[in-house]
PQR file with spaces between the fields and no chain letter, atoms N, CA, C, O and H, PARSE charges and radii, in Angstrom:
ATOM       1  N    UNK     1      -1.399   -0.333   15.707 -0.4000 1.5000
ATOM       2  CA   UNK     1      -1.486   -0.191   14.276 -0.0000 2.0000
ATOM       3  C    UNK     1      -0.202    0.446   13.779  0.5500 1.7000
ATOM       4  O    UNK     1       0.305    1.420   14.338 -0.5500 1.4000
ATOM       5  N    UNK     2       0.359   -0.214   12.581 -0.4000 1.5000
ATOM       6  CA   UNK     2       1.686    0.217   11.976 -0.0000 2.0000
ATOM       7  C    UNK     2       1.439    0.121   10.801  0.5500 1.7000
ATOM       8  O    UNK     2       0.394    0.082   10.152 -0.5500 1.4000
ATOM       9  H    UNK     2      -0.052   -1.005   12.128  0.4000 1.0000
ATOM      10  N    UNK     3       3.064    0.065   10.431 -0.4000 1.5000
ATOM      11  CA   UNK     3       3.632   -0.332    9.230 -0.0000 2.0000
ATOM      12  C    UNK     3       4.512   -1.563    9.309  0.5500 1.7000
ATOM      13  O    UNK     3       4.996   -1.687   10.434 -0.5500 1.4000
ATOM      14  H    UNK     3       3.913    0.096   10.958  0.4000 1.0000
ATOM      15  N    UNK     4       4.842   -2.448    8.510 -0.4000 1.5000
ATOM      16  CA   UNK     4       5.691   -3.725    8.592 -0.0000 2.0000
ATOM      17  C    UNK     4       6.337   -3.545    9.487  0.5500 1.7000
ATOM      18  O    UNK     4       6.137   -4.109   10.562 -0.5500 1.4000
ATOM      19  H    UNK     4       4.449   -2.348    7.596  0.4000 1.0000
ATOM      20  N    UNK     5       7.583   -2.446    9.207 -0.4000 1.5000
ATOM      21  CA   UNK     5       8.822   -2.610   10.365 -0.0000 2.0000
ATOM      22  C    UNK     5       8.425   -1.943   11.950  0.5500 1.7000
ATOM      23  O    UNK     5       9.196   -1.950   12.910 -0.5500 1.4000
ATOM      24  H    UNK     5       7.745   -1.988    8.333  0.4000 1.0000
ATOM      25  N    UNK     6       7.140   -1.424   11.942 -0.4000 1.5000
ATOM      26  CA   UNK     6       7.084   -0.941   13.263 -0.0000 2.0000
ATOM      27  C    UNK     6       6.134   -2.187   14.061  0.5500 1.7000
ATOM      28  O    UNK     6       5.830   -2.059   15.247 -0.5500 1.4000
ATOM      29  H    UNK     6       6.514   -1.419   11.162  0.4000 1.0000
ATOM      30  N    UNK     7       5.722   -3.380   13.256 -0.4000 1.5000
ATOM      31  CA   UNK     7       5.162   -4.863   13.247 -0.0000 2.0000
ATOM      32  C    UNK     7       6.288   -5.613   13.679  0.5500 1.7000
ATOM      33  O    UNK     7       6.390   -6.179   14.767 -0.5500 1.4000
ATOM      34  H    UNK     7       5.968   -3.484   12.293  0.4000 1.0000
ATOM      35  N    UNK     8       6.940   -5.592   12.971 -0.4000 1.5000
ATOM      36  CA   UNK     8       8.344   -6.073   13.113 -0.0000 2.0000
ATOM      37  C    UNK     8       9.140   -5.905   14.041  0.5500 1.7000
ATOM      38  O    UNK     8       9.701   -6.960   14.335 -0.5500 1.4000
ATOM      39  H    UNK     8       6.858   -5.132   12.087  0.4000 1.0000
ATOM      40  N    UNK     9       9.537   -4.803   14.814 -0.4000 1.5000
ATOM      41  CA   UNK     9      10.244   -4.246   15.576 -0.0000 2.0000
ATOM      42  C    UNK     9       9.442   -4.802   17.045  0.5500 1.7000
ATOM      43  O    UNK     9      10.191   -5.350   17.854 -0.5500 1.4000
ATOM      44  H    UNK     9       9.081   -3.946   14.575  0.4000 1.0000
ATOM      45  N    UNK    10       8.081   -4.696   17.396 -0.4000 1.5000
ATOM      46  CA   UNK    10       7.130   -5.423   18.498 -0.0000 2.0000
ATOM      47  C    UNK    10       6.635   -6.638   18.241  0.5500 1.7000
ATOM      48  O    UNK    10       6.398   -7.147   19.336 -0.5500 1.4000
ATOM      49  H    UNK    10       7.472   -4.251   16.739  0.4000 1.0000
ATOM      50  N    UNK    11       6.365   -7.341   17.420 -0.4000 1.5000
ATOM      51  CA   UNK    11       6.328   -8.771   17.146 -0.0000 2.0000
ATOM      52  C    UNK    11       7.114   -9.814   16.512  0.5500 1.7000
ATOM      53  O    UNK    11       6.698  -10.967   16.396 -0.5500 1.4000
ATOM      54  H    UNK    11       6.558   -6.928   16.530  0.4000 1.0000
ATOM      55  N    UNK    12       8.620   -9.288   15.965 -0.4000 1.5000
ATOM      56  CA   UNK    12       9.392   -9.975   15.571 -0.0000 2.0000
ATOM      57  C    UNK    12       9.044  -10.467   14.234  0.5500 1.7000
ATOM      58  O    UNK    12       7.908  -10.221   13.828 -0.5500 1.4000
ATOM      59  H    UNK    12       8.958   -8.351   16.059  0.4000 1.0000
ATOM      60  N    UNK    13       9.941  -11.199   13.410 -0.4000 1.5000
ATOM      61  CA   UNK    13       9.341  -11.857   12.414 -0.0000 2.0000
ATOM      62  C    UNK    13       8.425  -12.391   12.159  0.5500 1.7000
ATOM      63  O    UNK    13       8.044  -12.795   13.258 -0.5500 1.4000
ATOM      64  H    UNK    13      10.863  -11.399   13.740  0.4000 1.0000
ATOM      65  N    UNK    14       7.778  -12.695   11.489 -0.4000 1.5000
ATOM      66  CA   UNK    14       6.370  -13.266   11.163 -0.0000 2.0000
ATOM      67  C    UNK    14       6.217  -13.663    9.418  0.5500 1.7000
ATOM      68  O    UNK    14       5.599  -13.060    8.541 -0.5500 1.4000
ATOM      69  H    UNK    14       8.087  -12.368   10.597  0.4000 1.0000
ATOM      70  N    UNK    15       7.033  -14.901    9.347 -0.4000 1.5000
ATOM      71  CA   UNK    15       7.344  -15.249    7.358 -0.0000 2.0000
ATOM      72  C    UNK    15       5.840  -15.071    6.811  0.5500 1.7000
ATOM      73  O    UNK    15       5.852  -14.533    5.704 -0.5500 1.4000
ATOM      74  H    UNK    15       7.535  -15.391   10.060  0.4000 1.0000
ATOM      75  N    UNK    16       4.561  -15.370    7.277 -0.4000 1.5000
ATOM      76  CA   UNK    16       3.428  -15.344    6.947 -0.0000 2.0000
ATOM      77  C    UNK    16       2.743  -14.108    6.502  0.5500 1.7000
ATOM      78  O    UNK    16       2.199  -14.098    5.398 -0.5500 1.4000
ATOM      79  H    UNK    16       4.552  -15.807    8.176  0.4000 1.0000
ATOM      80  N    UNK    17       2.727  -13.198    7.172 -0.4000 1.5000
ATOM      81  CA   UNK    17       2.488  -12.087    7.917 -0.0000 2.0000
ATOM      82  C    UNK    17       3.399  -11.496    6.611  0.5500 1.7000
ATOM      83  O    UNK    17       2.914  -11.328    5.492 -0.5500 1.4000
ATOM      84  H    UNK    17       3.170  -13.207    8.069  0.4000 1.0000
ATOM      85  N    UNK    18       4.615  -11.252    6.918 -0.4000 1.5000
ATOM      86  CA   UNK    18       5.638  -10.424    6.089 -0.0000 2.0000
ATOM      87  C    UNK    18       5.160  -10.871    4.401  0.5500 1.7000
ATOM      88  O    UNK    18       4.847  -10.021    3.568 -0.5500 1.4000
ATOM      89  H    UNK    18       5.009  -11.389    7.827  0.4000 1.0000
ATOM      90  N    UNK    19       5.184  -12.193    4.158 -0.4000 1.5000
ATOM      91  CA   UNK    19       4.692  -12.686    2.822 -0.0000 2.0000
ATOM      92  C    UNK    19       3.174  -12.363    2.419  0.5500 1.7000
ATOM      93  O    UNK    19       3.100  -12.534    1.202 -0.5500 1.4000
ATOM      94  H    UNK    19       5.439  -12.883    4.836  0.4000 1.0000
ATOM      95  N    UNK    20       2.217  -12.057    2.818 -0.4000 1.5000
ATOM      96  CA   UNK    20       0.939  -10.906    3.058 -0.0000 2.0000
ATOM      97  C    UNK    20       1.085   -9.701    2.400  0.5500 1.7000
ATOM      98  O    UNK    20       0.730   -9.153    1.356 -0.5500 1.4000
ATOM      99  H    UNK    20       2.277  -11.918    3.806  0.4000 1.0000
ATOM     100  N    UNK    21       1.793   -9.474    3.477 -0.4000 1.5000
ATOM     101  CA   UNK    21       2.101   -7.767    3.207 -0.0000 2.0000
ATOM     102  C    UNK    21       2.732   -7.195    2.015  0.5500 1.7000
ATOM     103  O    UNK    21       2.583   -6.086    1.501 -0.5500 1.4000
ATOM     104  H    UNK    21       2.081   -9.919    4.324  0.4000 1.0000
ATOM     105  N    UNK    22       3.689   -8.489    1.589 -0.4000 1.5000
ATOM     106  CA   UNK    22       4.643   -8.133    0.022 -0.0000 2.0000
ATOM     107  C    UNK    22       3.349   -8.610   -0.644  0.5500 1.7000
ATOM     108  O    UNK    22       2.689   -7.598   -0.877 -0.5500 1.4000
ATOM     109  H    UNK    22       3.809   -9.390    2.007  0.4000 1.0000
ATOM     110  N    UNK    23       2.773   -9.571   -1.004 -0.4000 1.5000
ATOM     111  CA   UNK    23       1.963   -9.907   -1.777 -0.0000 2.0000
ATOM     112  C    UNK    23       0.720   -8.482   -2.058  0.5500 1.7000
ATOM     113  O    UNK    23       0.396   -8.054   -3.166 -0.5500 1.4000
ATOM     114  H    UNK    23       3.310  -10.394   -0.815  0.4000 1.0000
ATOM     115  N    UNK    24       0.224   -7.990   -0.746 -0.4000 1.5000
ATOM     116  CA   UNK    24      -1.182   -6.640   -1.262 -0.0000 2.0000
ATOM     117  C    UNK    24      -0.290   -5.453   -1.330  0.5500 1.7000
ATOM     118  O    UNK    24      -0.582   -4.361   -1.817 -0.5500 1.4000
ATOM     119  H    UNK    24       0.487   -8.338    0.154  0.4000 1.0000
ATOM     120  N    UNK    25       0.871   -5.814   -0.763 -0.4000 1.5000
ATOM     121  CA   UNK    25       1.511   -3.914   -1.383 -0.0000 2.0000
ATOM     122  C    UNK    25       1.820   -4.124   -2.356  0.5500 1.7000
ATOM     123  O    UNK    25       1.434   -3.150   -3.003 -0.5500 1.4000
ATOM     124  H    UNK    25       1.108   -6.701   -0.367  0.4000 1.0000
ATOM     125  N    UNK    26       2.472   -5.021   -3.231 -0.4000 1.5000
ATOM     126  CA   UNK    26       2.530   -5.279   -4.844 -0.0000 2.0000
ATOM     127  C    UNK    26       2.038   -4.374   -5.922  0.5500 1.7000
ATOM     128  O    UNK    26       2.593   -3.716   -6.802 -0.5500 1.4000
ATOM     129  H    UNK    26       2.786   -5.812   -2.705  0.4000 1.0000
ATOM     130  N    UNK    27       0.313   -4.647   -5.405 -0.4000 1.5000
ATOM     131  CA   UNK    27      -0.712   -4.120   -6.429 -0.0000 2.0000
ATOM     132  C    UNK    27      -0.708   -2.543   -6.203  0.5500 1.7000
ATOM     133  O    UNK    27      -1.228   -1.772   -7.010 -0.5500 1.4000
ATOM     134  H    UNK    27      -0.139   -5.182   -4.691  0.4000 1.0000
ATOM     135  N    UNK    28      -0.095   -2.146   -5.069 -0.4000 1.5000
ATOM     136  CA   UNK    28      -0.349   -0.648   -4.979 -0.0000 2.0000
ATOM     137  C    UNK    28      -1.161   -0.508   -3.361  0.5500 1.7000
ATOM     138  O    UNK    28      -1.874   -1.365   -2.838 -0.5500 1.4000
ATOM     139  H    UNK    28       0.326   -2.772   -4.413  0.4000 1.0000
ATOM     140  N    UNK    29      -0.799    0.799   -2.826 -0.4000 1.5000
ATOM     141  CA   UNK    29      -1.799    1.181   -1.688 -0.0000 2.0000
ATOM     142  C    UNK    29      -0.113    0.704   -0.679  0.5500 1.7000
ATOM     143  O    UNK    29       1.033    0.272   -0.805 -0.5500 1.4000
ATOM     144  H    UNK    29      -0.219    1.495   -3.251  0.4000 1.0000
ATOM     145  N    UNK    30      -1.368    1.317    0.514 -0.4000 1.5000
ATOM     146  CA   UNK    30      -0.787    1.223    1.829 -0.0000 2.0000
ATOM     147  C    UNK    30      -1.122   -0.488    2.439  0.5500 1.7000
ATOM     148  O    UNK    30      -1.946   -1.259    1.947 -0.5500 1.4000
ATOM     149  H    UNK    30      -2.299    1.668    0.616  0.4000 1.0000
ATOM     150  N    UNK    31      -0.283   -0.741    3.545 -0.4000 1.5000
ATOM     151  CA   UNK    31      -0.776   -1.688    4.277 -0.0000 2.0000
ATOM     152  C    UNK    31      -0.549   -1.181    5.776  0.5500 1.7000
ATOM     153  O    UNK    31       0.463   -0.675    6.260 -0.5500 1.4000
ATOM     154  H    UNK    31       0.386   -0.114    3.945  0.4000 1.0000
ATOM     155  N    UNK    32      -1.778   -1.460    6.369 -0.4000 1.5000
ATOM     156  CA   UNK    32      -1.596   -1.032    7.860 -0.0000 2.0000
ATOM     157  C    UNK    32      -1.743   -1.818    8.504  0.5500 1.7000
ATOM     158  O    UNK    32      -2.953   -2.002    8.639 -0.5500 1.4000
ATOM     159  H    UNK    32      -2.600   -1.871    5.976  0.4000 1.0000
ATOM     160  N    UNK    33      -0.762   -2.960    9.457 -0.4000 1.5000
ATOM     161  CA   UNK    33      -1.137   -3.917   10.335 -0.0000 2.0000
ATOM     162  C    UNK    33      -2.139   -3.489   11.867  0.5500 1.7000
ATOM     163  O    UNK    33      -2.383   -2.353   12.276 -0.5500 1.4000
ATOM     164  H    UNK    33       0.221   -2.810    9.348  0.4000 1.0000
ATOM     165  N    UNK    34      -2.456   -4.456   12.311 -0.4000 1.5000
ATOM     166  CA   UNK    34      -3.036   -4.479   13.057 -0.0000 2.0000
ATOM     167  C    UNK    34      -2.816   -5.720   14.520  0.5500 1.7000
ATOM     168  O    UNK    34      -2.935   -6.945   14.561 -0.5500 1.4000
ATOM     169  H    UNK    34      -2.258   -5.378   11.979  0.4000 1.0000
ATOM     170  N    UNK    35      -2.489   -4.789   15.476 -0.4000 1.5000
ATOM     171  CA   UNK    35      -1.655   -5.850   16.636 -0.0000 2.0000
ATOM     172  C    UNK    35      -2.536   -5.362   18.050  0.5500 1.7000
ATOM     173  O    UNK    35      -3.315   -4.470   18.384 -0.5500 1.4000
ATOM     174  H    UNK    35      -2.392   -3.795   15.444  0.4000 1.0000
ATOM     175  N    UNK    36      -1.834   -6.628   18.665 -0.4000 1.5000
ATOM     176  CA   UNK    36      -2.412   -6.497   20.061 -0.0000 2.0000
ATOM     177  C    UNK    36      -1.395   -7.619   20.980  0.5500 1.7000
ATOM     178  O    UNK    36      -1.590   -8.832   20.903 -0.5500 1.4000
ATOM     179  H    UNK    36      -1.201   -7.354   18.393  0.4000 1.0000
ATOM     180  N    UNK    37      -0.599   -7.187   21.606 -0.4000 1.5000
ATOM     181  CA   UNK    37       0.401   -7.761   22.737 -0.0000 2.0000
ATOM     182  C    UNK    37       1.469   -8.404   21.921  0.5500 1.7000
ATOM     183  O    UNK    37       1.591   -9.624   22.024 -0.5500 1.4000
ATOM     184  H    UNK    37      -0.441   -6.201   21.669  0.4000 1.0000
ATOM     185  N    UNK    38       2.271   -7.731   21.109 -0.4000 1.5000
ATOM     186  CA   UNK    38       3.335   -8.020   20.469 -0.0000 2.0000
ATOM     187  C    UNK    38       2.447   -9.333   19.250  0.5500 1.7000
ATOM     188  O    UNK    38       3.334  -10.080   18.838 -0.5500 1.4000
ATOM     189  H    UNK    38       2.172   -6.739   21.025  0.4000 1.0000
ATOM     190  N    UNK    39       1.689   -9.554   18.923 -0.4000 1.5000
ATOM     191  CA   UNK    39       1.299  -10.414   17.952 -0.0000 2.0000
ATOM     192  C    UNK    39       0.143   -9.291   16.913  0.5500 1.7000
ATOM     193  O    UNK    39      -0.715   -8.446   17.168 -0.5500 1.4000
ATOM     194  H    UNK    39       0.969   -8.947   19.258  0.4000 1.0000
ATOM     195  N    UNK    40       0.847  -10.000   15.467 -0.4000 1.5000
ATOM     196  CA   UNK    40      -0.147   -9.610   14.380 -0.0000 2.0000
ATOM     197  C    UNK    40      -1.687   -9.932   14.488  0.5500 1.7000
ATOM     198  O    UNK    40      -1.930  -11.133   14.609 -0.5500 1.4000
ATOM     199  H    UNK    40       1.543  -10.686   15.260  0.4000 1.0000
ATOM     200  N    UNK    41      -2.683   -9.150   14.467 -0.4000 1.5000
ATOM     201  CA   UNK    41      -3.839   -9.843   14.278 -0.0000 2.0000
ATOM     202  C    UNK    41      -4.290   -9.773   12.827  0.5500 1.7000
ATOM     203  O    UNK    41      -4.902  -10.640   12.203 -0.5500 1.4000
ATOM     204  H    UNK    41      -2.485   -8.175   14.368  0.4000 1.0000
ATOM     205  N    UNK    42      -3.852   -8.512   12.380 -0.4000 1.5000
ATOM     206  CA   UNK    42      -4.376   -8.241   10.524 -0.0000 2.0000
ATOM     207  C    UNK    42      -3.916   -7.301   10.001  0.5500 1.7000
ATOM     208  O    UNK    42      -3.069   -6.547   10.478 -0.5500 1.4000
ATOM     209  H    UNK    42      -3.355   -7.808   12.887  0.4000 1.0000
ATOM     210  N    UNK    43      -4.420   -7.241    8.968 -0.4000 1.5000
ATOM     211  CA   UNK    43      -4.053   -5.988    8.061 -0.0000 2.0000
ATOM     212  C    UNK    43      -5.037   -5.352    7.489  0.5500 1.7000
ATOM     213  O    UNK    43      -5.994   -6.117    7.372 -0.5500 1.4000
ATOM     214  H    UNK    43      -5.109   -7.854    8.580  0.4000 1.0000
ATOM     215  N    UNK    44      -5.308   -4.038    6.971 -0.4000 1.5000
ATOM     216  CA   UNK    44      -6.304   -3.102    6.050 -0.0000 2.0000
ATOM     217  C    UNK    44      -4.630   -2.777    5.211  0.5500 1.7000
ATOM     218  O    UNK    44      -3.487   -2.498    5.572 -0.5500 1.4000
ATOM     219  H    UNK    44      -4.530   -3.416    7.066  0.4000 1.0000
ATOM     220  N    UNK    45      -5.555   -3.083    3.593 -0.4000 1.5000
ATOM     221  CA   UNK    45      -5.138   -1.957    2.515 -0.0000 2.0000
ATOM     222  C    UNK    45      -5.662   -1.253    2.499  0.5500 1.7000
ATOM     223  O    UNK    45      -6.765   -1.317    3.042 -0.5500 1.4000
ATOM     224  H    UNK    45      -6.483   -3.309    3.299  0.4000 1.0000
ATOM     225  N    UNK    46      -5.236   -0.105    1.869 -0.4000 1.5000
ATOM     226  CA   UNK    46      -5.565    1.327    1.982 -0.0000 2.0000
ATOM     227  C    UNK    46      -5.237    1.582    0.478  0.5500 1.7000
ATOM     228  O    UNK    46      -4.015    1.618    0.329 -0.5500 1.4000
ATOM     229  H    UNK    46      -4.340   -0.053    1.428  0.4000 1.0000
ATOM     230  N    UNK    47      -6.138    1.831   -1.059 -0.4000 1.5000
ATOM     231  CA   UNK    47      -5.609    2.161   -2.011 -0.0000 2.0000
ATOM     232  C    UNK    47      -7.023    2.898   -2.665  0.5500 1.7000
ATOM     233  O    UNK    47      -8.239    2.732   -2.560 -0.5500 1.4000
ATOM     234  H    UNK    47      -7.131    1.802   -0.939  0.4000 1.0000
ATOM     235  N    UNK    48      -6.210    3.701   -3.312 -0.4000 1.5000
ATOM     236  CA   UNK    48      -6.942    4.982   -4.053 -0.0000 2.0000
ATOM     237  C    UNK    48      -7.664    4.287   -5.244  0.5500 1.7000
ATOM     238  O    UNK    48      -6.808    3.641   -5.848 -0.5500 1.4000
ATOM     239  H    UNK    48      -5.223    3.836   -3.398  0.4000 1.0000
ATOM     240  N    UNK    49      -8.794    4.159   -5.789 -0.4000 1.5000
ATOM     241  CA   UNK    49      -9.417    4.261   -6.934 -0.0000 2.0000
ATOM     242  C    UNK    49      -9.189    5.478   -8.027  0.5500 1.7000
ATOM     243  O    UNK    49      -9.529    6.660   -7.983 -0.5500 1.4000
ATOM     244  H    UNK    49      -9.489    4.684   -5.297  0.4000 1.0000
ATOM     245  N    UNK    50      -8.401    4.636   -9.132 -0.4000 1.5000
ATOM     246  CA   UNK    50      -8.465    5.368  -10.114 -0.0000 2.0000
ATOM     247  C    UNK    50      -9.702    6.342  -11.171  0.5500 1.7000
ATOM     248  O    UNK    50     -10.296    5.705  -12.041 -0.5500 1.4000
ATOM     249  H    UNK    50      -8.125    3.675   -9.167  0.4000 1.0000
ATOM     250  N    UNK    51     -10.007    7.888  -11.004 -0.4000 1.5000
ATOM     251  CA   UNK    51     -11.389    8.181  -11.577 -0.0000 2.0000
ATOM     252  C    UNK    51     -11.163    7.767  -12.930  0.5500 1.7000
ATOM     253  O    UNK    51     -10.092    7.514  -13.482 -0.5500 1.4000
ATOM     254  H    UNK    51      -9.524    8.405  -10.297  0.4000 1.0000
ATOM     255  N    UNK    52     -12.434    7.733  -13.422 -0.4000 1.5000
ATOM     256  CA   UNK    52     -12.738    7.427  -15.129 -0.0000 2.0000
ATOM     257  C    UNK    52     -12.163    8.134  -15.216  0.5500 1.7000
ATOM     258  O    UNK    52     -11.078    7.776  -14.758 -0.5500 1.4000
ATOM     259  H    UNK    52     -13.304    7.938  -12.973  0.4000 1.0000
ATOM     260  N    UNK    53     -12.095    9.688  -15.766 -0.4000 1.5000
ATOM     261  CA   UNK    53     -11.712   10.139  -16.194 -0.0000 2.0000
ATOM     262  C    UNK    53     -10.000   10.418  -16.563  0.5500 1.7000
ATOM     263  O    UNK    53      -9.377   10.842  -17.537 -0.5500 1.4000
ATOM     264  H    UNK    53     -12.976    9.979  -16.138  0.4000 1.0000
ATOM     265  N    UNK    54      -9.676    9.939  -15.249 -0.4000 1.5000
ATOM     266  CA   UNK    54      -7.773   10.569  -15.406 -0.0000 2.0000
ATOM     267  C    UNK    54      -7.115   10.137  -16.722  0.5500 1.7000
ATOM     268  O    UNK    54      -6.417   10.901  -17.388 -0.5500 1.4000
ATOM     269  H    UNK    54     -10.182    9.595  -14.458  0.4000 1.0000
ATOM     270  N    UNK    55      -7.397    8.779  -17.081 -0.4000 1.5000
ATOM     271  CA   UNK    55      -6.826    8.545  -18.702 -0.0000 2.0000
ATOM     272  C    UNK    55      -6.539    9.655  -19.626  0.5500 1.7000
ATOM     273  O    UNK    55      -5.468   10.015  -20.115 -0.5500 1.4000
ATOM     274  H    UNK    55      -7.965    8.158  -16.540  0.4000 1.0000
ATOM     275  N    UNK    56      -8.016   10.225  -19.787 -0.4000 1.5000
ATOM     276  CA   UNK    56      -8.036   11.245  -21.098 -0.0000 2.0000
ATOM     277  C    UNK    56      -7.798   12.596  -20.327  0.5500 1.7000
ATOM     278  O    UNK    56      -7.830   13.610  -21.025 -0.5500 1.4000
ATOM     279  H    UNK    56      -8.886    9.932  -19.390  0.4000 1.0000
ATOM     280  N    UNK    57      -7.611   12.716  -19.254 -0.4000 1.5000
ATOM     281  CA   UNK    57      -7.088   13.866  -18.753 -0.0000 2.0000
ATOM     282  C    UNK    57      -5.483   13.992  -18.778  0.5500 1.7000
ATOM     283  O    UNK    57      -4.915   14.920  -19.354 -0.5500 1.4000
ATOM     284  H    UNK    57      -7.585   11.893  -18.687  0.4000 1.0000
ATOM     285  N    UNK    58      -4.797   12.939  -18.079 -0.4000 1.5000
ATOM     286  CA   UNK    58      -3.204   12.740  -18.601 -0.0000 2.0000
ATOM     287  C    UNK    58      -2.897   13.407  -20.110  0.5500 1.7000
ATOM     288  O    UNK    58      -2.348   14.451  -20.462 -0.5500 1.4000
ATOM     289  H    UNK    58      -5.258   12.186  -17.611  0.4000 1.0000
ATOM     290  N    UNK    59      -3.489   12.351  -20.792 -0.4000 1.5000
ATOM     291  CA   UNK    59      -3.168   12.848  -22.439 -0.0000 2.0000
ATOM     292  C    UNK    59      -3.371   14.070  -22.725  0.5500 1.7000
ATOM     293  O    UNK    59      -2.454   14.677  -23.278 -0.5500 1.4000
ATOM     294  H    UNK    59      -3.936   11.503  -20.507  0.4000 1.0000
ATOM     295  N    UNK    60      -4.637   14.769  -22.424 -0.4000 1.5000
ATOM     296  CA   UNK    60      -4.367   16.481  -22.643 -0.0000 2.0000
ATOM     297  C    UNK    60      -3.568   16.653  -22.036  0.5500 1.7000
ATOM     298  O    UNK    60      -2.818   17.494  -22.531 -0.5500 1.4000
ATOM     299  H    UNK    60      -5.382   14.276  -21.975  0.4000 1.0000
ATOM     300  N    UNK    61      -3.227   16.259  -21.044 -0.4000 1.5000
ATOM     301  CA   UNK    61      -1.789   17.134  -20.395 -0.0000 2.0000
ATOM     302  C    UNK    61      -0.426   16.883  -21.122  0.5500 1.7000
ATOM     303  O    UNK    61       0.518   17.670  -21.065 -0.5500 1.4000
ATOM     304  H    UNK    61      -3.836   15.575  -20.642  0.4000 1.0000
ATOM     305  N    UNK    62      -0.424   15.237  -22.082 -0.4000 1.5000
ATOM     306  CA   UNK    62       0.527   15.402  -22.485 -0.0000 2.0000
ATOM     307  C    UNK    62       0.277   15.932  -23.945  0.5500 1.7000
ATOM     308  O    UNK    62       1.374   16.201  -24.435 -0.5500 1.4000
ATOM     309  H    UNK    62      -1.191   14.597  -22.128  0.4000 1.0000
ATOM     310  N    UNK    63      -0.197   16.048  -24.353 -0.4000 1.5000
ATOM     311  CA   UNK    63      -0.944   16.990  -25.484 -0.0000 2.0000
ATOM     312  C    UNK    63      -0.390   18.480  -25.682  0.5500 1.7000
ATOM     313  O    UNK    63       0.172   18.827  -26.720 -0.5500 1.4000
ATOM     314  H    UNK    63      -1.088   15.829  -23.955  0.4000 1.0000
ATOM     315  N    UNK    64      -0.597   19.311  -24.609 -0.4000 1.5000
ATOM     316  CA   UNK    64       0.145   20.190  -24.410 -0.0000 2.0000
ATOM     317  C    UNK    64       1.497   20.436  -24.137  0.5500 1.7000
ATOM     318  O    UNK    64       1.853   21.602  -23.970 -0.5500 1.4000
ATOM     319  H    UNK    64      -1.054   19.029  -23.765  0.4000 1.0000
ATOM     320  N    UNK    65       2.402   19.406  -24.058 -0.4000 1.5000
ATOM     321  CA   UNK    65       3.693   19.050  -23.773 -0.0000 2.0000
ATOM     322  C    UNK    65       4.295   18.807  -22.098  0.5500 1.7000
ATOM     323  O    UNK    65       5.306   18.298  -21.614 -0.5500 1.4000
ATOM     324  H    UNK    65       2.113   18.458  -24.194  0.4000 1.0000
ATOM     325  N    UNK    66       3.733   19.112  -21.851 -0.4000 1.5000
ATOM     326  CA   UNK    66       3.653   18.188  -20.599 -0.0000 2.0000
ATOM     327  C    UNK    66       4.218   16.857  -20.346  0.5500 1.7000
ATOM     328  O    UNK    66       3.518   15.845  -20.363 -0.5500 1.4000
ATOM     329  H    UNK    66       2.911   19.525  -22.244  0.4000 1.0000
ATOM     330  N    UNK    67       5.523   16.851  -20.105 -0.4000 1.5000
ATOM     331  CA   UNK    67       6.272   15.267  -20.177 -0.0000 2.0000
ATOM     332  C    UNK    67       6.108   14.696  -18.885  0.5500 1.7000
ATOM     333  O    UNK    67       5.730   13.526  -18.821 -0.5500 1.4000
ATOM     334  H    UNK    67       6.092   17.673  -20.091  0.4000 1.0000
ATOM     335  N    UNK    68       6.337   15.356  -17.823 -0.4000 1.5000
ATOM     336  CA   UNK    68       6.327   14.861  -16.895 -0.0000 2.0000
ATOM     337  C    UNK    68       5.447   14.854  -16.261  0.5500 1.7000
ATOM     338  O    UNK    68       5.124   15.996  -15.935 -0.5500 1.4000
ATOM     339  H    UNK    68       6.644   16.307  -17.875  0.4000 1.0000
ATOM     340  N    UNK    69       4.577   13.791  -15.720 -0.4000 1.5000
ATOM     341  CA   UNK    69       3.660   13.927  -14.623 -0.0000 2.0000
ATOM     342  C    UNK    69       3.964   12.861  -14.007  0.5500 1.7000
ATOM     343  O    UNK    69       3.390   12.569  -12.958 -0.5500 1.4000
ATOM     344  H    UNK    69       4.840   12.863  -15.985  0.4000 1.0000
């Protein structure tokens, strides 16, 4: 289990595989491949759910002047 280039580095290129991985990291999150004898078998994303609430919590924060978050 890796990351692309540590996929990369034991299974070599993979245009399929690599075009995957750009496509679900796009939206956000992690991607963690998944191998067995120098070949890809899969991947898990890994991405956080946004709570209801954070919207109207940001804004009080920028409410109070708070520019940066």
């Amino acid at each position: 289990m890796g990351s692309l280039r540590f996929a990369s580095e034991k299974a070599g290129v993979e245009p399929e595989r690599d075009r995957l991985v750009a496509e679900r990291s796009a939206g956000g999150g992690s991607v963690v491949l998944v191998g067995e004898e120098g070949h890809t078998c899969g991947f898990i994303l890994l991405r956080d759910r946004l709570r209801i609430d954070v919207p109207a919590a940001l804004n009080e924060l920028r409410a109070l002047g708070i520019a940066r978050l």
